[in-house]
MIDOSE-1310 file (N, C-alpha, C; in nm, 2 decimals, decimal comma, always signed):
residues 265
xxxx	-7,54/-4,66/+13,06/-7,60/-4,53/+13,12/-7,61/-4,43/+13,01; -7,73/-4,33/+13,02/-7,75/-4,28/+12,89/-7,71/-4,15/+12,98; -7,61/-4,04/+12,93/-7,60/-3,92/+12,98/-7,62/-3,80/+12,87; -7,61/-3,68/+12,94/-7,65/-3,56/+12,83/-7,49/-3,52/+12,85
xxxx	-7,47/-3,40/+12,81/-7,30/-3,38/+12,70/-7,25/-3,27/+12,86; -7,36/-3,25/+13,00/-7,31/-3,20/+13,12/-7,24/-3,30/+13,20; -7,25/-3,45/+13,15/-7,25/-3,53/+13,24/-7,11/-3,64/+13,18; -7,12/-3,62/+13,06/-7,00/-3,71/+13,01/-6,92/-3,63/+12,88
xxxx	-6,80/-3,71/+12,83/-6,68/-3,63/+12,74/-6,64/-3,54/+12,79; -6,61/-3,54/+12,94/-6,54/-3,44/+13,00/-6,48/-3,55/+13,12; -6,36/-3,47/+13,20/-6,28/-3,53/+13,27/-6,21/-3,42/+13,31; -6,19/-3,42/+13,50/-6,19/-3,30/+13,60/-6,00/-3,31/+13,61
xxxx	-5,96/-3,21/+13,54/-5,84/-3,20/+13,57/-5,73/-3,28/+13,48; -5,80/-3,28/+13,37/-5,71/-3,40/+13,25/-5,59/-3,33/+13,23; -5,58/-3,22/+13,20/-5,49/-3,13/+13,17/-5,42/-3,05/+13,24; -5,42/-3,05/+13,35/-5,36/-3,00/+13,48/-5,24/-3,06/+13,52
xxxx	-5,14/-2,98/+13,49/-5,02/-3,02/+13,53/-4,93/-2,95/+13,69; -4,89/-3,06/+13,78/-4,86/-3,00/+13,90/-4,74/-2,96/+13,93; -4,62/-2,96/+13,99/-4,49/-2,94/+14,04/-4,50/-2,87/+14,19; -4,51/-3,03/+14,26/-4,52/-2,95/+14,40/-4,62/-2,92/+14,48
xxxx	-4,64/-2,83/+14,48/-4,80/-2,77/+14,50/-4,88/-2,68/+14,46; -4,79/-2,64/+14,33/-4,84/-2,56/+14,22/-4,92/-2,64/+14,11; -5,02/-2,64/+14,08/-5,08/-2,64/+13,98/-5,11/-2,53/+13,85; -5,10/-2,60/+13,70/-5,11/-2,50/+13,61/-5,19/-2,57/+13,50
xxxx	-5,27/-2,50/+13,45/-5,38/-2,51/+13,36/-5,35/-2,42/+13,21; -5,29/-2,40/+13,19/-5,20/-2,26/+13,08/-5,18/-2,37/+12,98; -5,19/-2,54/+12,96/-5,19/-2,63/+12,82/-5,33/-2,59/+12,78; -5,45/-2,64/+12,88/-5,59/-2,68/+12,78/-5,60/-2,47/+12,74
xxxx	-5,52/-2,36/+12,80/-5,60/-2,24/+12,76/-5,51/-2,17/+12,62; -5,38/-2,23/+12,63/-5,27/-2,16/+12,55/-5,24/-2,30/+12,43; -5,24/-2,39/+12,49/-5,19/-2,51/+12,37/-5,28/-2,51/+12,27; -5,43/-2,59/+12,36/-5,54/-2,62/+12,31/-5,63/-2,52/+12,25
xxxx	-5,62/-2,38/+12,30/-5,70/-2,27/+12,25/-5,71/-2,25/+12,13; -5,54/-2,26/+12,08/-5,49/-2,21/+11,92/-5,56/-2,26/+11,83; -5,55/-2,44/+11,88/-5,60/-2,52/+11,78/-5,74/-2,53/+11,77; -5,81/-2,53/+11,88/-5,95/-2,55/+11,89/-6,03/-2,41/+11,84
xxxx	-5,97/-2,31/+11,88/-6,03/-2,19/+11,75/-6,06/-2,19/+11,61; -5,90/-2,22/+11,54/-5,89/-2,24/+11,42/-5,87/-2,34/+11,34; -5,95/-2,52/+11,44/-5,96/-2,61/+11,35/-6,10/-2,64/+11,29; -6,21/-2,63/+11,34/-6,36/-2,59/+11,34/-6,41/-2,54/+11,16
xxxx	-6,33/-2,41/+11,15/-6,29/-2,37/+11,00/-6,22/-2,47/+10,88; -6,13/-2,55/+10,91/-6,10/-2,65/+10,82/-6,15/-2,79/+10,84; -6,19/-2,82/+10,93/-6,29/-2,91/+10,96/-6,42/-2,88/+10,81; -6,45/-2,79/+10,87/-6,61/-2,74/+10,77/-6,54/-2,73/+10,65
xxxx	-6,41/-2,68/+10,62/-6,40/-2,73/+10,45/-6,35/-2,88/+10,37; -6,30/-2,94/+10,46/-6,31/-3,08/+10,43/-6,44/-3,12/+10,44; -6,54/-3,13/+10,49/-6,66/-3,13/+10,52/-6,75/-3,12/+10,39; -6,67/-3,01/+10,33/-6,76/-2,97/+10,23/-6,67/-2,94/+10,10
xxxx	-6,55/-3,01/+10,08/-6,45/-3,00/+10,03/-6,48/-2,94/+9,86; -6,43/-2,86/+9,82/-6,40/-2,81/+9,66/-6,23/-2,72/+9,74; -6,18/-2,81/+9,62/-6,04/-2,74/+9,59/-6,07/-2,59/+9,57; -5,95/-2,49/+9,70/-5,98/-2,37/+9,63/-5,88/-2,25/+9,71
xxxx	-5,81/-2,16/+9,71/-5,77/-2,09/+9,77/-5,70/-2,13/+9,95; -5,83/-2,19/+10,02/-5,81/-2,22/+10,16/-5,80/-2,34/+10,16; -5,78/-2,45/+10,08/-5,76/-2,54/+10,10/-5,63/-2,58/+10,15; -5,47/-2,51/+10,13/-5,39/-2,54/+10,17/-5,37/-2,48/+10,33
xxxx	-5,41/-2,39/+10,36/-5,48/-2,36/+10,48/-5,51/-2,46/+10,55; -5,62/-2,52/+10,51/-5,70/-2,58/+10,60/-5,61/-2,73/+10,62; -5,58/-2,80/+10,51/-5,48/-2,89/+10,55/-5,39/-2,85/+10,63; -5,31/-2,80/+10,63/-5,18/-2,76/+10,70/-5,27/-2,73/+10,87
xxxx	-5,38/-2,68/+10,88/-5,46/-2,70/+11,01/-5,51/-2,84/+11,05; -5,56/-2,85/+10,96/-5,64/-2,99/+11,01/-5,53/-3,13/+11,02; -5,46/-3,17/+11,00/-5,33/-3,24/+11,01/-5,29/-3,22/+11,20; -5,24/-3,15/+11,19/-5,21/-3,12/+11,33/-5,32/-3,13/+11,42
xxxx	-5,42/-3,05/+11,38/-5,52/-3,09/+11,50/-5,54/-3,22/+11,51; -5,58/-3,35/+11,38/-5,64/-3,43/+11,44/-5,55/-3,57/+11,47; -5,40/-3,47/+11,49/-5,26/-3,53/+11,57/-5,30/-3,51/+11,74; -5,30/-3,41/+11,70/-5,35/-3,34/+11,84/-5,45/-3,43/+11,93
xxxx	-5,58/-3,45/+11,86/-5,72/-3,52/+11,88/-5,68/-3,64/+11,95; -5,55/-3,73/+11,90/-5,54/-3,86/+11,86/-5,50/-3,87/+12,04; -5,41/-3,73/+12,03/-5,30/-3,76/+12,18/-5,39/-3,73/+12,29; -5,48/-3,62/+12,28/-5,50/-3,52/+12,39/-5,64/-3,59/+12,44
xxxx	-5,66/-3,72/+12,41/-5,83/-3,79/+12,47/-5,75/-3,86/+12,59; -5,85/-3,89/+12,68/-5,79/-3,99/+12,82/-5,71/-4,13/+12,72; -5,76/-4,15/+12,66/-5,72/-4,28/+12,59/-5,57/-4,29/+12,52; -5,56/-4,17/+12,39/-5,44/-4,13/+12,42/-5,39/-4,08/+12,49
xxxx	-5,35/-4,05/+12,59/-5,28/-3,98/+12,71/-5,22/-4,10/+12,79; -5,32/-4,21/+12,77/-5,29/-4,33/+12,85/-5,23/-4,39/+12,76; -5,25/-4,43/+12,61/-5,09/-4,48/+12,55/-4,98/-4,43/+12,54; -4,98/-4,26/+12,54/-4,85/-4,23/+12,59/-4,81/-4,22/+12,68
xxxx	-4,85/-4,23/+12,78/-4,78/-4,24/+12,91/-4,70/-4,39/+12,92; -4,79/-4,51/+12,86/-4,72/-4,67/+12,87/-4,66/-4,62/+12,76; -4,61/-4,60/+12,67/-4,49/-4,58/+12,57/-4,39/-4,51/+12,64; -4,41/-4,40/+12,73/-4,33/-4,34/+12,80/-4,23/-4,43/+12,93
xxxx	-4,32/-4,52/+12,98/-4,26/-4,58/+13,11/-4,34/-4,55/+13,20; -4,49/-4,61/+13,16/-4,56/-4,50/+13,29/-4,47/-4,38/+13,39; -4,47/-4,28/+13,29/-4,41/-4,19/+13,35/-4,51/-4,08/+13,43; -4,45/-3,98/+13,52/-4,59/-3,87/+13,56/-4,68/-3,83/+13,52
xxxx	-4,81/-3,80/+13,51/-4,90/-3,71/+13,44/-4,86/-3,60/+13,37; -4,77/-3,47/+13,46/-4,72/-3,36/+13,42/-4,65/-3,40/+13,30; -4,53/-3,50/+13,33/-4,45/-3,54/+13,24/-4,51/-3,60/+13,06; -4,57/-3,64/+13,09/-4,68/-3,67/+13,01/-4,76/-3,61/+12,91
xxxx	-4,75/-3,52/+12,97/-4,87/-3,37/+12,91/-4,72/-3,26/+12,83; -4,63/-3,28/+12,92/-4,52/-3,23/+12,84/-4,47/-3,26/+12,71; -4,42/-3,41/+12,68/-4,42/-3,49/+12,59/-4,51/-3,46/+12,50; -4,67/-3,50/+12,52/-4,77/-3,47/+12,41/-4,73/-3,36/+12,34
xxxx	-4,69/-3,22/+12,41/-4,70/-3,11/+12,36/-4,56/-3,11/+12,23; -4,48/-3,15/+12,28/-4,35/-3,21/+12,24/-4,35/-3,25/+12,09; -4,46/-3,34/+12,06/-4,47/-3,45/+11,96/-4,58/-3,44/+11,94; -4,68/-3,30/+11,94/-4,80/-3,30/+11,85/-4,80/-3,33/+11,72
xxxx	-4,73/-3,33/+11,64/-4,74/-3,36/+11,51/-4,70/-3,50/+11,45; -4,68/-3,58/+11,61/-4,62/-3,72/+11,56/-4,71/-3,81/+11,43; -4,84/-3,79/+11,42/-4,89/-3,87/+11,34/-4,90/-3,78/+11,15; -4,85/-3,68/+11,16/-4,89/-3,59/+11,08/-4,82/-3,65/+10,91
xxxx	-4,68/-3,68/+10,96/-4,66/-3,74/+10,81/-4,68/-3,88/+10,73; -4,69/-3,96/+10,83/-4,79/-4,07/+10,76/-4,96/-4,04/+10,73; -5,03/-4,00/+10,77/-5,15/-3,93/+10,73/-5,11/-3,84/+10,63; -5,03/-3,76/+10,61/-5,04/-3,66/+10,45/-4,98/-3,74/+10,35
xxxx	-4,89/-3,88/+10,39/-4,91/-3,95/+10,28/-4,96/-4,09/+10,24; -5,12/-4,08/+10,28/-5,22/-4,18/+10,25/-5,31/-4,13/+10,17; -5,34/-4,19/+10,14/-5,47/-4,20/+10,02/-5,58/-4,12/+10,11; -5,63/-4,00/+10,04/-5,73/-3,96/+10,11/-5,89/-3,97/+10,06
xxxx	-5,96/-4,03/+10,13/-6,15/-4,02/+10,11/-6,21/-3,97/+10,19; -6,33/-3,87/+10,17/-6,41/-3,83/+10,20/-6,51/-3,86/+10,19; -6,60/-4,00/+10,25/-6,71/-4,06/+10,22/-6,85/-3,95/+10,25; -6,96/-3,99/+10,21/-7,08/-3,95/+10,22/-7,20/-4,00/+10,29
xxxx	-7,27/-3,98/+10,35/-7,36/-4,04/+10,42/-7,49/-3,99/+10,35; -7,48/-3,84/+10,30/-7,63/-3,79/+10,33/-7,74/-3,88/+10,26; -7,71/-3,98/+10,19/-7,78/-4,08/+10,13/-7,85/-4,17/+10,21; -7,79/-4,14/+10,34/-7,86/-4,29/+10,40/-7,91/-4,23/+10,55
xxxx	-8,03/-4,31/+10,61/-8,12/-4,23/+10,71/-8,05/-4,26/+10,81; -7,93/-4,31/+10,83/-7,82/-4,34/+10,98/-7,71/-4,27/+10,94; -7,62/-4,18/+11,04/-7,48/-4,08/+11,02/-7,48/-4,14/+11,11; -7,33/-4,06/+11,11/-7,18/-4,13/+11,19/-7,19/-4,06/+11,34
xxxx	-7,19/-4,15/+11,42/-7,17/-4,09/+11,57/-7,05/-4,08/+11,62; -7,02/-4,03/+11,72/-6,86/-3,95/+11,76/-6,85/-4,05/+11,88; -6,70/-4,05/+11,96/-6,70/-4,08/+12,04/-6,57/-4,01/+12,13; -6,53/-4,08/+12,26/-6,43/-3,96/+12,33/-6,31/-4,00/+12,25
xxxx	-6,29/-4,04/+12,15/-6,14/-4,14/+12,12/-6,18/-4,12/+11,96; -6,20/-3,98/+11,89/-6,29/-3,92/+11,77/-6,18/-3,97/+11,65; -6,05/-3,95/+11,67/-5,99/-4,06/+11,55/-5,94/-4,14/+11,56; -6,03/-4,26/+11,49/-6,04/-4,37/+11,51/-5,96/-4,44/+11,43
xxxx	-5,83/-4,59/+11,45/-5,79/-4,66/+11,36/-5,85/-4,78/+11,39; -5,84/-4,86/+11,29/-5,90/-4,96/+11,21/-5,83/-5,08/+11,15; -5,78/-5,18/+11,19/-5,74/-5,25/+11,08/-5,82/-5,39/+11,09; -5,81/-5,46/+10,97/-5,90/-5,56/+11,01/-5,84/-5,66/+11,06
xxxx	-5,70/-5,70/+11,10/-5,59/-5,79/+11,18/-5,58/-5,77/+11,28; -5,68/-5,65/+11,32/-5,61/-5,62/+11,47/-5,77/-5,61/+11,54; -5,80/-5,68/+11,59/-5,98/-5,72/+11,68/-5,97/-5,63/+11,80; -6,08/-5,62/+11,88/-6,09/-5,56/+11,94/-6,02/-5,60/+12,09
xxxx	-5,99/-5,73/+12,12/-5,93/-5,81/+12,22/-5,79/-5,86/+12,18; -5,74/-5,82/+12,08/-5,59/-5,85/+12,03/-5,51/-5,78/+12,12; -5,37/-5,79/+12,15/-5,31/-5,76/+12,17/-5,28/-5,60/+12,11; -5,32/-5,57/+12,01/-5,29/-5,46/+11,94/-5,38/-5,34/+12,01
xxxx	-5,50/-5,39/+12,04/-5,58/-5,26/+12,08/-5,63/-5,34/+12,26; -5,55/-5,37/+12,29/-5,61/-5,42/+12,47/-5,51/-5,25/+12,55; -5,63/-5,24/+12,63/-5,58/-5,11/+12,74/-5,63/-4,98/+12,62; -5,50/-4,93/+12,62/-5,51/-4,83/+12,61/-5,47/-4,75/+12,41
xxxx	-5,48/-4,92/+12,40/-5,36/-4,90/+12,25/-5,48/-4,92/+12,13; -5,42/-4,88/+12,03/-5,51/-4,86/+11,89/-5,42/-4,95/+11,78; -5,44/-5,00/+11,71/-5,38/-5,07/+11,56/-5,26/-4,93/+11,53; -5,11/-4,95/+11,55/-5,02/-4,87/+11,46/-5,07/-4,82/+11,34
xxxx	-5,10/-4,67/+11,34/-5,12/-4,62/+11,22/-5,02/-4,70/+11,08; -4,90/-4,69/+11,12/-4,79/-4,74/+11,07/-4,79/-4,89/+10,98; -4,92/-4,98/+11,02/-4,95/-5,10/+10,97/-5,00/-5,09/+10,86; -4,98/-5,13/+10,75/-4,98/-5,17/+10,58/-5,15/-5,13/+10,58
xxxx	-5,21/-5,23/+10,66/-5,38/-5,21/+10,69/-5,46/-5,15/+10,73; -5,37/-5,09/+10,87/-5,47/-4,97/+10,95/-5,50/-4,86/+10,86; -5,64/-4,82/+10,86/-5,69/-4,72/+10,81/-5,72/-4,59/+10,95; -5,69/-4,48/+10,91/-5,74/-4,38/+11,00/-5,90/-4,32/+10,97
xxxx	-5,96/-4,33/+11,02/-6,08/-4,22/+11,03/-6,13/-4,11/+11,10; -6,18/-3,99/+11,03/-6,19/-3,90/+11,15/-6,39/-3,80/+11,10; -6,48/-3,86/+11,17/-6,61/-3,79/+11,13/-6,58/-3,63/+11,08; -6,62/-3,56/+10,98/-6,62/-3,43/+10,98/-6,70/-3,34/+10,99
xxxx	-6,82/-3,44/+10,99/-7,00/-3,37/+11,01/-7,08/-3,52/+11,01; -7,22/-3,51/+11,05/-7,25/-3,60/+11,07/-7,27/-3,70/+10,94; -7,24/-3,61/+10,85/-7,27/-3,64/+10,70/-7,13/-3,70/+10,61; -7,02/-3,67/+10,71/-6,89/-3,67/+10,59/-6,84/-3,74/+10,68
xxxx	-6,73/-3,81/+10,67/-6,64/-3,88/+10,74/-6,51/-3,90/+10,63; -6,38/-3,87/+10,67/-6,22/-3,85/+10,65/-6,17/-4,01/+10,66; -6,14/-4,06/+10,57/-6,11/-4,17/+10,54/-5,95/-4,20/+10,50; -5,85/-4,25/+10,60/-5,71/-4,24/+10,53/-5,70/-4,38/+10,54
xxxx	-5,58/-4,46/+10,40/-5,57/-4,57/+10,36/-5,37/-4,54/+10,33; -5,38/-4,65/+10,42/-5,21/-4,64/+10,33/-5,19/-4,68/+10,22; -5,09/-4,59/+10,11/-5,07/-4,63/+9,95/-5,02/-4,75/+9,98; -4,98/-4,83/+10,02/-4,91/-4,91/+10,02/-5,01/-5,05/+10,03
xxxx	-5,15/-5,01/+10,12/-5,20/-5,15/+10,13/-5,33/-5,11/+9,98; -5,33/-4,98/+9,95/-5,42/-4,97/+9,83/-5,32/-5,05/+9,70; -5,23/-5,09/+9,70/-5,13/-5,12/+9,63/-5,16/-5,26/+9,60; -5,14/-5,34/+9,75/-5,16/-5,43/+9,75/-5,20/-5,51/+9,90
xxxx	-5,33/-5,52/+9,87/-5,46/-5,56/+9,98/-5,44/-5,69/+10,03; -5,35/-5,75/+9,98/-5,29/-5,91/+9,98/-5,21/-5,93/+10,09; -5,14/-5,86/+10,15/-5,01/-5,86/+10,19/-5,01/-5,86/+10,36; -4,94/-5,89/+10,43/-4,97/-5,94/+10,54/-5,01/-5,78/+10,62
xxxx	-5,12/-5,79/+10,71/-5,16/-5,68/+10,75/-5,09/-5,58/+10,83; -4,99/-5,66/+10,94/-4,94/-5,61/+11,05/-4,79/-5,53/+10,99; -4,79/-5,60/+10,86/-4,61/-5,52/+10,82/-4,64/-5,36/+10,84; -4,52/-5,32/+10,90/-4,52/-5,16/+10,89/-4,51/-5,10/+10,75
xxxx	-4,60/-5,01/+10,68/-4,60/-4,94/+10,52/-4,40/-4,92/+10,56; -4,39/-4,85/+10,38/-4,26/-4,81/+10,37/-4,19/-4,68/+10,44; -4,16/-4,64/+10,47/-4,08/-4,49/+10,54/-4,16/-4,49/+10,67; -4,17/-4,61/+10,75/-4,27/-4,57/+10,89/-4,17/-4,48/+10,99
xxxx	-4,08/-4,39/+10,96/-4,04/-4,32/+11,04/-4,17/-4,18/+11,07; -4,19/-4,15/+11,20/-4,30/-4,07/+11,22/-4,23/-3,94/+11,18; -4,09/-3,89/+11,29/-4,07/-3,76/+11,24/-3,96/-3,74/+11,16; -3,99/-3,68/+10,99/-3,87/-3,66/+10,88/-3,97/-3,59/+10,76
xxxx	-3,91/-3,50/+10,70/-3,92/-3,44/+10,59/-4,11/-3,49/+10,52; -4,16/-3,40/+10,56/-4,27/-3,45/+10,45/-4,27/-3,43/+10,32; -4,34/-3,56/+10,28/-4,41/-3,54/+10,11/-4,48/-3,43/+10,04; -4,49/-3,40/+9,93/-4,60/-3,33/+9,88/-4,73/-3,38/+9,86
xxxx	-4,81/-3,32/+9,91/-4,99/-3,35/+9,92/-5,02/-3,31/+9,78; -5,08/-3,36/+9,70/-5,15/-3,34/+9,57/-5,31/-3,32/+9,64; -5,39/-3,24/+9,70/-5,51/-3,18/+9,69/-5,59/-3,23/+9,58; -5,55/-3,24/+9,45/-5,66/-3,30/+9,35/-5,69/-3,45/+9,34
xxxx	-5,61/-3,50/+9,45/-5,60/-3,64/+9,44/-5,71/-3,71/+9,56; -5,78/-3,61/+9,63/-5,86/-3,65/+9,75/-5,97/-3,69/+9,63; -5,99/-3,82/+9,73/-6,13/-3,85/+9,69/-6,25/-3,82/+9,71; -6,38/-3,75/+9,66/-6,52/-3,74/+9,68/-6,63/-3,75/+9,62
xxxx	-6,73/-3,73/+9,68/-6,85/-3,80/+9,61/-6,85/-3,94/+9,61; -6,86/-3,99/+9,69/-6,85/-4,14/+9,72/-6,97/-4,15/+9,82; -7,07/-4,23/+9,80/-7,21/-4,19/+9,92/-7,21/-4,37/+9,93; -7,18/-4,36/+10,09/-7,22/-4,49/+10,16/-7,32/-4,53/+10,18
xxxx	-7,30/-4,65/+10,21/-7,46/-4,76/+10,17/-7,50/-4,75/+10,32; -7,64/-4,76/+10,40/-7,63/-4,78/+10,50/-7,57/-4,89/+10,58; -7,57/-5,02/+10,54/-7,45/-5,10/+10,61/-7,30/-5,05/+10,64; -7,23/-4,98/+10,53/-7,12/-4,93/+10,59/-7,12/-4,82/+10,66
xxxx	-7,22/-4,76/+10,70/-7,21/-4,64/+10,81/-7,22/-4,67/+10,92; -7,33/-4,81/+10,91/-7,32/-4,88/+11,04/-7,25/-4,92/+11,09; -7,15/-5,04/+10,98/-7,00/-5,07/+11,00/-6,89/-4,99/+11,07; -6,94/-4,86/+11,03/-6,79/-4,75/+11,07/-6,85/-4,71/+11,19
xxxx	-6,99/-4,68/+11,22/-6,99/-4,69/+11,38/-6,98/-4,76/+11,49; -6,99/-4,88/+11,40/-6,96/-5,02/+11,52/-6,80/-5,03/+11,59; -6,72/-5,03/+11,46/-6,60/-4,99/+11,49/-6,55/-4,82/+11,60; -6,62/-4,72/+11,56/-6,64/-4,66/+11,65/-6,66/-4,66/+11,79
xxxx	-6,77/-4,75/+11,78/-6,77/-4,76/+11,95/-6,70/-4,89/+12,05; -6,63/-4,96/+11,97/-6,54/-5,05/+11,96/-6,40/-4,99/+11,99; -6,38/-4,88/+11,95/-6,30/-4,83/+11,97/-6,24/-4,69/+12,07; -6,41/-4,69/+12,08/-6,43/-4,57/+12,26/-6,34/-4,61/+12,38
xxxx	-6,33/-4,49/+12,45/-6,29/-4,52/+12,60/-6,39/-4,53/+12,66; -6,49/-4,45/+12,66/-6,57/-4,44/+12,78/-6,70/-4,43/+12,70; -6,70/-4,32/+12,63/-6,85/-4,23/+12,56/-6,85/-4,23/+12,44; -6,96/-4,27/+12,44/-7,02/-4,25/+12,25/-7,12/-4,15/+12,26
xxxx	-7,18/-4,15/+12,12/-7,28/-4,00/+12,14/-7,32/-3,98/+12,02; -7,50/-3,96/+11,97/-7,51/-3,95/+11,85/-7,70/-3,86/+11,86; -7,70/-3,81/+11,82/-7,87/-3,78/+11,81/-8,02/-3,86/+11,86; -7,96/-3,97/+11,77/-8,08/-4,09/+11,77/-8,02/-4,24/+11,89
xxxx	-8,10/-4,19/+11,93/-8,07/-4,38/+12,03/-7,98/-4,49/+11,95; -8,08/-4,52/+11,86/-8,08/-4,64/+11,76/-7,94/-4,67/+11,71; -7,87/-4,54/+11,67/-7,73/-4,54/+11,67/-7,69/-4,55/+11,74; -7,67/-4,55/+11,84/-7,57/-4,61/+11,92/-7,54/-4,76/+11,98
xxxx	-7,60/-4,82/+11,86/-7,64/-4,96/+11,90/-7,62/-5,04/+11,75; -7,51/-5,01/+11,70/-7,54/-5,05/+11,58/-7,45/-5,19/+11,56; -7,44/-5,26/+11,65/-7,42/-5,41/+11,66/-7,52/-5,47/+11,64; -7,65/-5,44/+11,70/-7,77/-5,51/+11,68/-7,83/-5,46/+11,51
xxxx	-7,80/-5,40/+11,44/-7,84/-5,38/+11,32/-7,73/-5,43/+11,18; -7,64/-5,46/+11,26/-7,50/-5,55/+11,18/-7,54/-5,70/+11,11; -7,55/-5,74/+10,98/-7,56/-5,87/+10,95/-7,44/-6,00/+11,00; -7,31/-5,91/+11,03/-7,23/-6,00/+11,15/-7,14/-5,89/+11,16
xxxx	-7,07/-5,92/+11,31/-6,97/-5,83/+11,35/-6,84/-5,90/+11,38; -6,81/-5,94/+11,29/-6,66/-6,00/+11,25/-6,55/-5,90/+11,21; -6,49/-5,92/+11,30/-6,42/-5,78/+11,27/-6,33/-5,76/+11,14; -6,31/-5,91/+11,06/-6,19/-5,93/+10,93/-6,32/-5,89/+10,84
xxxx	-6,48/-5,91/+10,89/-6,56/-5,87/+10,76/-6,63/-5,73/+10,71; -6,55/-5,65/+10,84/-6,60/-5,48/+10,84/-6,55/-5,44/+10,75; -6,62/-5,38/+10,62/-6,54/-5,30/+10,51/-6,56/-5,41/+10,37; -6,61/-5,53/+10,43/-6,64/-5,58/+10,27/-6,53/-5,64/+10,20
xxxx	-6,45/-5,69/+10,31/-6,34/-5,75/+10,28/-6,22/-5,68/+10,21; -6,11/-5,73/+10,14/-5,99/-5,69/+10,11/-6,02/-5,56/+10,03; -6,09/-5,58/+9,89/-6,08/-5,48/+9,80/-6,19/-5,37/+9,78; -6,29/-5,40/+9,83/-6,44/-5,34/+9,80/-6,50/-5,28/+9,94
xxxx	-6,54/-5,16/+9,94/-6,55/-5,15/+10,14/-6,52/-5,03/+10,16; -6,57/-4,95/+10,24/-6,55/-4,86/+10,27/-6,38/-4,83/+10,33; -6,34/-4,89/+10,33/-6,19/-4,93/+10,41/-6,10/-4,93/+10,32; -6,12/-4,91/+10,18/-6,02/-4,97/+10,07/-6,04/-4,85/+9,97
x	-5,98/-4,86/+9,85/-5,94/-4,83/+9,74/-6,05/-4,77/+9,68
């Protein structure tokens, strides 16, 4: 079904927590407000990244929101709740708020890329489930991503992605599988504890200027929509169909294999 942006990426009451017969809406206005005001801003400087003043800013923002991103879609909401014990909605929504930042210190210490598109006449489409993980061991009908679940950030292989414009897309690699691309995919990297002391971020160490080929844009949208709940969404039709413009959609061959790829080093 093809819909316009009145009709879909929305959901009546996601955030609505009850007790009773009280209902309260004070998460998506007081939680979500903070972040959704002031991630927009660091978004656009990763986007268009030069080291500079706001940059430690904008990291220290953008981290948390797209922790936030990860939890707050129907999709995540639905893996935490089955990690929880199918527990209540309310309960649920509590938790998230709880452990926003659960993904934040393995992402500040991965390898960071910020690939390029504007080279190529196809960009990256979004979808309701916007950071997306990736690993090539983990298919779309595995065990690892059936229901509600995504490939463990935590795995040697999973790569995170997160679009930043139609033009940029945020590329995270664990040091660990940039190390060595050989190594069985599913092992958890080293320190997979989520919450303890973060690392220091070296800022000069992000990658850019890297301009993808049109096959791997298409690659990273396929996976994209592969990795949707419900909605995808892009400008042009044509994108949203980028299975049929794939020379194969094997999921071990997304990224150009081990070392070379949009997915690697």
């Amino acid at each position: 079904m093809h819909w316009g942006p009145a009709k879909c990426f929305a959901q009546d009451d996601l955030y609505t927590t009850r007790w009773g017969s009280i209902e309260n809406r004070d998460i998506e206005r007081f939680f979500f407000g903070q972040l959704d005001n002031s991630a927009p801003a660091a978004v656009a400087h990763f986007a268009d990244f030069e080291f500079n003043s706001d940059s430690g800013d904008a990291f220290n923002t953008l981290l948390p929101y797209m922790s936030v991103q990860k939890l707050r879609t129907p999709k995540g909401l639905g893996w935490l709740r089955s990690v929880l014990g199918n527990t209540s909605k309310s309960r649920t929504l509590v938790e998230m708020q709880r452990i926003q930042n659960i993904f934040c210190n393995i992402w500040g210490e991965a390898v960071w890329q910020i690939a390029d598109a504007s080279k190529s006449p196809t960009k990256f489409i979004i979808s309701d489930h916007p950071v997306v993980a990736y690993n090539r061991e983990c298919f779309p009908a595995s065990k690892w991503c059936s229901g509600y679940n995504d490939p463990d950030i935590r795995m040697v292989a999973t790569h995170t992605y997160f679009p930043l414009s139609p033009d940029k897309i945020l590329i995270l690699t664990n040091l660990a599988w940039v190390r060595d691309p050989f190594q069985n995919a599913h092992k958890l990297r080293p320190n997979p504890t989520y919450f303890r002391p973060a690392a220091l971020f070296n800022m000069m160490d992000i990658q850019h200027y890297r301009y993808l080929s049109e096959e791997e844009i298409v690659e990273i949208n396929y996976v994209t929509k592969r990795s949707a709940f419900r909605y995808i969404a892009s400008p042009v039709k044509e994108w949203l169909f980028p299975e049929k413009r794939l020379r194969s959609t094997h999921w071990r061959k997304l990224g150009d294999g081990y070392c070379v790829g949009w997915a690697s080093w």
